[in-house]
N, C-alpha and C positions, 0 to 999 in steps of 0.2 A: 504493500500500500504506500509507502513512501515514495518508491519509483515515479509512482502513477500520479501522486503528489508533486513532487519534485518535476515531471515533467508540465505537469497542469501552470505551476507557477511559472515556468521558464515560456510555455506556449504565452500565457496568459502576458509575459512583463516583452516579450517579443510581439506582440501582436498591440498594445499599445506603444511601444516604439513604434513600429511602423504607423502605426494612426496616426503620428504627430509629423511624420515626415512624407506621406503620399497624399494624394486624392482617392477621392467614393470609390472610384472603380477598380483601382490596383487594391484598394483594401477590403473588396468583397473575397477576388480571387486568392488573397493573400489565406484571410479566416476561411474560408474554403480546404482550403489545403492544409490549416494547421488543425479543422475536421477529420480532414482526410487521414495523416498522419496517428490522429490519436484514436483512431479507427484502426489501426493496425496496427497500433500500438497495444491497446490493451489487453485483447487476448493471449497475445503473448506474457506478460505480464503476470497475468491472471493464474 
C-alpha cells in the first residue's frame, strides 16, 4: 500500500506541475495518461 501511495503523490505533485506550466488541452492528454499509467500500475502492485 505504500507503493501505490507513494506513486499517487508523485502522479498527483506531477500533474499539478504541469497544470501551472501548459494549457487545457496538453493537460487533459497529460491526466489521461497518468490514468492510464496507474491502471497498470496497480495490479501489479496489488
Amino acid at each position: 500500500m505504500k507503493i501505490i501511495k507513494k506513486f499517487l503523490e508523485v502522479a498527483k505533485y506531477g500533474w499539478y506541475k504541469y497544470l501551472n506550466n501548459t494549457d487545457q488541452g496538453k493537460i487533459t492528454a497529460f491526466s489521461q495518461r497518468i490514468c492510464l499509467m496507474s491502471l497498470m500500475v496497480l495490479p501489479m502492485t496489488r
